[in-house]
Structures are given as structure tokens and as C-alpha cells.
VEXVEXNU-606731 format. One record per residue (C-alpha): residue in one letter; x, y, z. Coordinates in steps of 0.1 Angstrom, whole numbers, padded with zeros to 4 digits, always signed. Each point is the difference from the previous one (the first is absolute). Example, Ala and Ser with C-alpha at 12.3 -4.5 7.8 and 13.67 -1.06 7.14 Angstrom:
BEGIN
A+0123-0045+0078/S+0014+0034-0007/
END
This chain:
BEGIN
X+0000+0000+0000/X+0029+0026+0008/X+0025-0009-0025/X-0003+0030-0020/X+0014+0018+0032/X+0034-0003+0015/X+0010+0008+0034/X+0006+0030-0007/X-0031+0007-0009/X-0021-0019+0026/X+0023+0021+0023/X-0019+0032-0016/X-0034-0012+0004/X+0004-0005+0038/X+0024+0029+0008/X-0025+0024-0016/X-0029-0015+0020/X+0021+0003+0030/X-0001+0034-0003/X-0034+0010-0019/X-0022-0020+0026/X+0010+0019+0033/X+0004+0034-0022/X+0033+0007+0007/X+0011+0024-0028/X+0035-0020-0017/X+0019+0027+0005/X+0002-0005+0032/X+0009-0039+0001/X+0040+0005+0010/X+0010-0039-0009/X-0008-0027-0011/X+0012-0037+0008/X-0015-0031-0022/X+0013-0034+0007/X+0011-0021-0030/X+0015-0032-0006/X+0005-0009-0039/X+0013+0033-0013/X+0015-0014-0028/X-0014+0019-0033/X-0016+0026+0019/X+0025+0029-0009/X+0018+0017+0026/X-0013+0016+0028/X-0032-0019-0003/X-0019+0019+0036/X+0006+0032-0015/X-0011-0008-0029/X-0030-0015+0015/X-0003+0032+0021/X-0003+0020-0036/X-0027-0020-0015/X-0017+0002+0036/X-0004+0034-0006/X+0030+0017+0028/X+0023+0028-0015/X+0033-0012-0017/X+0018+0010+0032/X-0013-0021+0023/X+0026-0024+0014/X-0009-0035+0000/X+0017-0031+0006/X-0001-0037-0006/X+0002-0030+0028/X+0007-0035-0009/X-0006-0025+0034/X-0017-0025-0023/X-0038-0004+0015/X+0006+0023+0028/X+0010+0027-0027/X-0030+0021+0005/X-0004-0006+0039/X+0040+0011-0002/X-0011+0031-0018/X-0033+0009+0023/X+0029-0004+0031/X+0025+0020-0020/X-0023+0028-0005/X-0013-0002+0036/X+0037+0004+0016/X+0006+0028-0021/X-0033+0021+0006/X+0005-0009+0041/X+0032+0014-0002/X-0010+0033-0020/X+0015-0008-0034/X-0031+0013-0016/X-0040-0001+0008/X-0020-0017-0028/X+0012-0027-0022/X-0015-0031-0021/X+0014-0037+0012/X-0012-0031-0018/X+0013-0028-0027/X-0005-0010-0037/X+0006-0032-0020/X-0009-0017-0034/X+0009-0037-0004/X-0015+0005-0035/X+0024+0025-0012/X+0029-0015+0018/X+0028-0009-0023/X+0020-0031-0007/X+0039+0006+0007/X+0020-0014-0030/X+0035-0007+0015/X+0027+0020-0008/X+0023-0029-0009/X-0008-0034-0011/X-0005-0029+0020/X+0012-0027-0017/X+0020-0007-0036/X-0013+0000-0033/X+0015-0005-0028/X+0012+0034-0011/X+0006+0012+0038/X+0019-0014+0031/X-0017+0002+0033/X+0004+0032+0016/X+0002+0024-0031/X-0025+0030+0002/X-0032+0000-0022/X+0009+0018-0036/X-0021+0025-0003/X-0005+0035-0016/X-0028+0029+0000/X-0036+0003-0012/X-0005+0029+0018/X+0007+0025+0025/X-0003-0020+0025/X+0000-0039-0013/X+0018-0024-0016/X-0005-0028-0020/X+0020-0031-0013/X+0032+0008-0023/X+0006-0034-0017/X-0013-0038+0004/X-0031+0012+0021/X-0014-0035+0001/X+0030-0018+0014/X+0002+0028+0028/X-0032+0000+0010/X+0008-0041+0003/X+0028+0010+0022/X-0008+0030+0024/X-0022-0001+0029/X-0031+0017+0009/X-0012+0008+0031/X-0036+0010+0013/X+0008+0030+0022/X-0032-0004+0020/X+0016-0036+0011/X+0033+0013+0002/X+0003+0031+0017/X-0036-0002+0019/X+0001-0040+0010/X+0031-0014+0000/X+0023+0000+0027/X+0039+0001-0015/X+0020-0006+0030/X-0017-0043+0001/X-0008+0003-0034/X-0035-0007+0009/X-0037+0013-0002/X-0020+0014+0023/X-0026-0028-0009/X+0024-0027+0010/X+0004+0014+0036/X-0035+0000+0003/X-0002-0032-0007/X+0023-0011+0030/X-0015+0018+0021/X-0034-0017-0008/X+0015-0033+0008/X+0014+0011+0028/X-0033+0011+0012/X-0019-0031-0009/X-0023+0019-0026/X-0019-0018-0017/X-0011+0007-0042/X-0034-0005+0010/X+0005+0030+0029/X+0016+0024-0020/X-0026-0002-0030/X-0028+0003+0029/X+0016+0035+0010/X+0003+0014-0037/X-0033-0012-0005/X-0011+0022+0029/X+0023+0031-0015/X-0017-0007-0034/X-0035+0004+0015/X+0006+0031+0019/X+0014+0014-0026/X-0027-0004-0022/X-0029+0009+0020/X+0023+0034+0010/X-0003+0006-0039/X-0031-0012-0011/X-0012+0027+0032/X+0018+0029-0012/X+0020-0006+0036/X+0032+0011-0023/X-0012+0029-0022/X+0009+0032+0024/X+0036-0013-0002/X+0003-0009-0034/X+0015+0030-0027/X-0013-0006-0036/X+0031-0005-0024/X-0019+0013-0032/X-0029-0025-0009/X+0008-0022+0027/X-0019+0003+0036/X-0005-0032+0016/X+0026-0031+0008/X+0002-0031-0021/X-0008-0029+0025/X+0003-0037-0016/X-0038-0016-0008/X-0015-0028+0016/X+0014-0020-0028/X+0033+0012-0004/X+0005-0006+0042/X-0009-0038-0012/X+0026-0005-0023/X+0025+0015+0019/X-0011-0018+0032/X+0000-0038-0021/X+0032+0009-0019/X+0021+0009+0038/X-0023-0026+0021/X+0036-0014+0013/X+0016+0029-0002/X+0007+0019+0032/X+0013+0031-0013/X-0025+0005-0034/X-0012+0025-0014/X-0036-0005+0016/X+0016+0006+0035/X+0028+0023-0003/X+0000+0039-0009/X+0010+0006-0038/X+0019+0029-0011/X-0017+0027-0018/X-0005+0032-0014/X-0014+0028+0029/X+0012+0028+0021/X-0012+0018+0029/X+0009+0035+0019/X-0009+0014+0028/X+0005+0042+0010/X+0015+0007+0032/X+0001+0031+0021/X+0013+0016+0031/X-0026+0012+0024/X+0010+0035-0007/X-0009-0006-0037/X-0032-0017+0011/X-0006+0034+0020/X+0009+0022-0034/X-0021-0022-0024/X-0029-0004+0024/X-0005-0040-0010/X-0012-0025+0019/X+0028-0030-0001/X-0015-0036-0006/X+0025-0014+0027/X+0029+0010+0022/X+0034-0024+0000/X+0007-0016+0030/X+0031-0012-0010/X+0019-0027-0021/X+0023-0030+0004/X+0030-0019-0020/X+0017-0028+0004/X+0024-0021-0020/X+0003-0040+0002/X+0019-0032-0025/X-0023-0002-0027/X-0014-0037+0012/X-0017+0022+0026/X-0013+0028-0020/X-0042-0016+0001/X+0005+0003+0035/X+0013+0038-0001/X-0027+0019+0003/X-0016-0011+0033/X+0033+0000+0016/X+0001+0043-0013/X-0037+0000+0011/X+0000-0011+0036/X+0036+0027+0007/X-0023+0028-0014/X-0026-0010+0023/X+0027-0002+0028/X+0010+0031-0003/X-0032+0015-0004/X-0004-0017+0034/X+0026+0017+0014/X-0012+0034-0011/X-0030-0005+0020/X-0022-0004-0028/X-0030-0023+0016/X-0020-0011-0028/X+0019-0018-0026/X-0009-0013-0037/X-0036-0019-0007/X+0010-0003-0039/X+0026-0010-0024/X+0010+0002-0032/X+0027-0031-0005/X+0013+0000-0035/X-0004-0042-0012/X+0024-0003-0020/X-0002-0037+0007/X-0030-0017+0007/X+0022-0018+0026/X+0003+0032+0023/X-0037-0002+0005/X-0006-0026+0028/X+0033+0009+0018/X-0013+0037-0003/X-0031-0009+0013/X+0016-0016+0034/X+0024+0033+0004/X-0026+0027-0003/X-0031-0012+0021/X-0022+0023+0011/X+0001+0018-0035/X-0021+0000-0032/X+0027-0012-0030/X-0006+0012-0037/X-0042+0001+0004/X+0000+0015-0037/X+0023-0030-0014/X+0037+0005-0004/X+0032-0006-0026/X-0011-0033-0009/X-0029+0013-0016/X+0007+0038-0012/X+0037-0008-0008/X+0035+0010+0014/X+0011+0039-0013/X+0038-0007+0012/X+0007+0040+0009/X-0036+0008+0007/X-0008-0033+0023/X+0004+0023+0029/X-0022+0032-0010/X-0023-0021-0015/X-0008-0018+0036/X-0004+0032+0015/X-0024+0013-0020/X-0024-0028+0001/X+0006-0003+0038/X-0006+0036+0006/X-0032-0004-0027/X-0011-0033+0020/X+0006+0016+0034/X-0026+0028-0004/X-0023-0029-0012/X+0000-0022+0025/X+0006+0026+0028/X+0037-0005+0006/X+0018+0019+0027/X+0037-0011-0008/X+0009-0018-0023/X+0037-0018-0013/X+0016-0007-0033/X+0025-0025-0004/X+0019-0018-0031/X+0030-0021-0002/X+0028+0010-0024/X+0026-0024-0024/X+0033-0007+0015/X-0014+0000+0031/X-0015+0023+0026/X-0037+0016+0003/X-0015+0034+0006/X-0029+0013+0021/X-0017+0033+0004/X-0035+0009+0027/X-0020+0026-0011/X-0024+0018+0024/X-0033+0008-0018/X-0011+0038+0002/
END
């Protein structure tokens, strides 16, 4: 559905929302931070750019943060940090990605020998373009001999240092627990659902930006949840049960209290504060509870006596569901569906869980509320919001 836009462009759509909603005028949005994982092909300075199509002056200074899913929580705490300590007063925080327009990486030299080149040699090549390239001389027997690599998988999944996926540490850590196929497809099932009646109630339409023709989400059918369900039946890790990367982003404005004063708008919801932590990357599904219950420890010691009711835990695995279930007790998890079933934006996961937890708190009469995601390579994020 969004593959006419790039990141750069869904990065637009949202920024400029962030800002026309509240009726902020853009000139006075003083930065602007967008998470983003798969930059490659986007040009360069792809959050200014994004800042530019969003509508914000051509001097506004904007940066990019790449912490893999926790690239647009990362850029919300970024932002935050500087406003507390005075850097500026108003600024836009969120994420974008699109898996669609993500390119394939065609390695510099070749992997293995043909029969015109030895192992090792760079790819001949010469210009098309300004900016491309294309195959100097026996094209065919190159392409036979040079690699290509999906950056989504690569630079978004794959963790270098074991040479290994994120997938296949999920997988271990299923066994570990004792999870069951069967348990896992129950959860997405459950995700799925949600999901679905959120839509099909308009539950998601206040925090949804149209991008041109295109207002509503594209959920899988009944029949479509069929086939992929009989294809994966023995597959713990399918792509029924786990969150699929895709095209989205999300943004979100923030403002000091003084500028809350000077604009005279009422705030959706006040951060409480926001919690990292880093672990090996066999650990990473259990991440985000372990960065969940120290932000609630030290919101404890702060004094703070009523604590979270609601949360907003990114699945990227279906496997986090029933060990997420046993760490947050007490809390409503995902009640409009989750990842599984609207997809994984890599550098808007974050964002995008705060806007449907802030959306889903003033529904269902939400005090506090939590967001938390874990992150490739290892660690997790959290953030508690106080609604206003």
C-alpha cells in the first residue's frame, strides 16, 4: 500500500501532522529527531529532509538515531533530555521506515571466482548516471558471481558479531521456556483479533495520518490468516506469530511547560520517565520487562504511588507474549492487537506504540500507562507516560 513513498516521505506525512494537529505554527518547532534503521538509498541527511517535506523551515536542525527498534523510543528520550536541560522548548521526536523501498546491497567485491575474475576483485563497473552505475563488461557472469544482500535482513535482523538472526535466538529462547507451537499461535491469534475489531471500529482512525489516497491499515483477511497459519503450523517463529517489517512511521511533538504556557495547548500526556538497558543478544525477548520493572523502581522511589494499568509491548515475536504476560500482571497488554498483526516499522516501533497507547488510554480510561519494546543485538527500552 505505501510503496510509492519512501521514508523520507512517510517521515513528512507524520512530522507535519505533529505539528498541524496541536496548531503549533512550524516555525517554531526548534528540532527534530526521527529514528531510522535502513538508511541506505535514502540520500543524505534523510530527518531533515523529512523535516522539509513535513513542512518546517530549511533551517531547522534535525537529526537521525539508529538503535534498531528502539530507534524512535531513543529519539523521544533524546529530545526529552535535551528540552529538560534547556536546549530548546518545542521539538518533533518519532521514527520512519519502508521495508518496501529498502534496497538490496550488491557487494562491493565478489564472493567467489568465475571464470573471468578471481575471488576478491571489485565488481567492474561504470556510470549510468549521476549517481548510479551499471555493469562494464560480462554482466551475466557478475551478477553469477557477486552477492546480494537484503538490507532489511541485514542491517535490521541480523546480528554480525554470532553471525546469526534475531529469529534464531528466539527460537532458543522458546525451547528454553517450554513453548509450545500450539501456545504461541494461540497468542497471535488473540493479537490478530484485537487488531481487527480496533479497525473494523475505527478504534485506530484519530491516530492514523493519510499518506495521499491511503487512510486505513491493510490487515490480512480471514483467508489470508488461513494460509499463513497452515503453511507455519510447525513453525514457531512464522510469519502468523511474529511482527513483519514494514512500511510506517510515527511522531510525536514535544514541549516544555513553558511552551505549553506560550501556545496555550492542552498536552495529551506528560512523560514520566524512560529506561535502557543492554543484554547478549540470546536475551534480547526478555529485554523489555527487565527495562520496565527499573522504570517502575524508580518511579517508586520518586514517590510516585500509582503506577502503570496499561502497556504497549512491541511482539516482535509471538514468543514474548506468554512470558510477557507472567512479568506485567496487573496490566492490560496490547488491547488494540500489536506487531504481529499491524507489522514491525523498525525506527518507528517505538513512536508508533506510544501513539496507540496514548490513543487507547483515553479510551479505556487509562491513568498511566507504559511502552516497552525490545531492540536487535540485545537490550530493550521502556517509557510511562502520565495521561493529562
Amino acid at each position: 500500500m505505501l510503496s510509492e513513498f519512501t521514508a523520507v516521505d512517510l517521515g513528512g506525512f507524520v512530522i507535519r501532522a505533529a505539528w498541524e494537529r496541536p496548531k503549533i505554527p512550524p516555525d517554531e518547532i526548534q528540532f527534530v529527531t526521527m529514528g531510522n534503521v535502513v538508511c541506505a538509498g535514502l540520500g543524505m541527511a534523510p530527518a531533515k529532509a523529512a523535516a522539509i517535506m513535513g513542512g518546517l523551515k530549511e533551517s531547522i536542525c534535525a537529526r537521525r538515531v539508529e538503535s534498531v527498534c528502539a530507534s524512535s523510543l531513543d529519539a523521544l528520550a533524546i529530545t526529552c533530555d535535551a528540552i529538560a536541560a534547556g536546549a530548546f522548548d518545542v521539538a518533533i521526536a518519532g521514527g520512519m521506515e519502508s521495508r518496501t523501498n529498502a534496497p538490496y546491497l550488491l557487494g562491493p567485491r565478489m564472493e567467489r571466482k568465475t571464470k573471468s575474475y578471481r575471488k576478491g576483485e571489485r565488481v567492474k563497473v561504470k556510470r549510468a548516471g549521476a549517481y548510479t552505475f551499471m555493469f562494464s563488461e560480462n554482466e551475466l557472469e557478475q551478477l553469477q558471481g557477486t552477492g546480494l544482500v537484503d538490507a532489511t535482513a541485514y542491517d535490521g535482523l541480523f546480528w554480525v558479531l554470532e553471525r546469526k538472526f534475531m529469529r534464531q535466538y528466539a527460537i532458543e529462547f522458546a525451547r528454553e521456556m517450554g513453548y509450545s507451537v500450539e501456545l504461541v499461535n494461540e497468542y497471535a491469534s488473540k493479537s490478530h483479533e484485537k487488531a481487527r475489531r480496533a479497525a473494523s471500529e475505527g478504534w485506530f482512525d484519530d491516530e492514523i495520518v493519510p499518506c495521499g489516497e491511503i487512510k486505513k491499515d491493510e490487515l490480512p483477511t480471514d483467508e489470508q490468516l488461513s494460509k499463513m497459519l497452515e503453511e507455519a503450523k510447525d513453525d514457531i517463529a512464522s510469519g502468523y506469530n511474529t511482527a513483519t517489517p514494514v512500511d510506517g512511521a510515527a511522531a510525536c511533538l514535544i514541549a516544555s511547560e513553558r511552551a505549553v504556557e506560550k501556545f496555550g495547548v492542552n498536552p495529551i500526556a506528560r512523560i514520566l520517565g524512560y529506561a535502557r538497558v543492554e543484554c547478549h543478544p540470546s536475551r534480547f525477548l526478555t529485554a523489555p520487562v527487565v527495562a520496565a520493572k527499573e522504570l517502575i523502581a524508580v518511579l517508586r522511589e520518586k514517590n510516585f504511588k500509582s503506577e502503570p494499568t496499561i502497556i504497549e509491548a512491541n511482539e516482535a515475536f509471538g514468543i514474548q507474549l506468554p512470558y510477557f504476560e507472567s512479568a506485567f500482571v496487573g496490566m492490560e497488554i496490547n488491547v488494540h492487537g500489536g506487531a504481529i498483526a499491524l507489522g514491525h516499522p523498525l525506527g518507528a516501533a517505538g513512536a508508533r506504540l506510544l501513539c496507540t497507547l496514548l490513543h487507547a488510554m483515553r479510551r479505556w480510561g487509562h491513568k498511566y500507562g507504559l511502552v516497552a519494546l525490545c531492540f536487535g543485538g540485545g537490550g530493550g527500552m521502556a517509557l510511562a507516560v502520565e495521561l493529562t
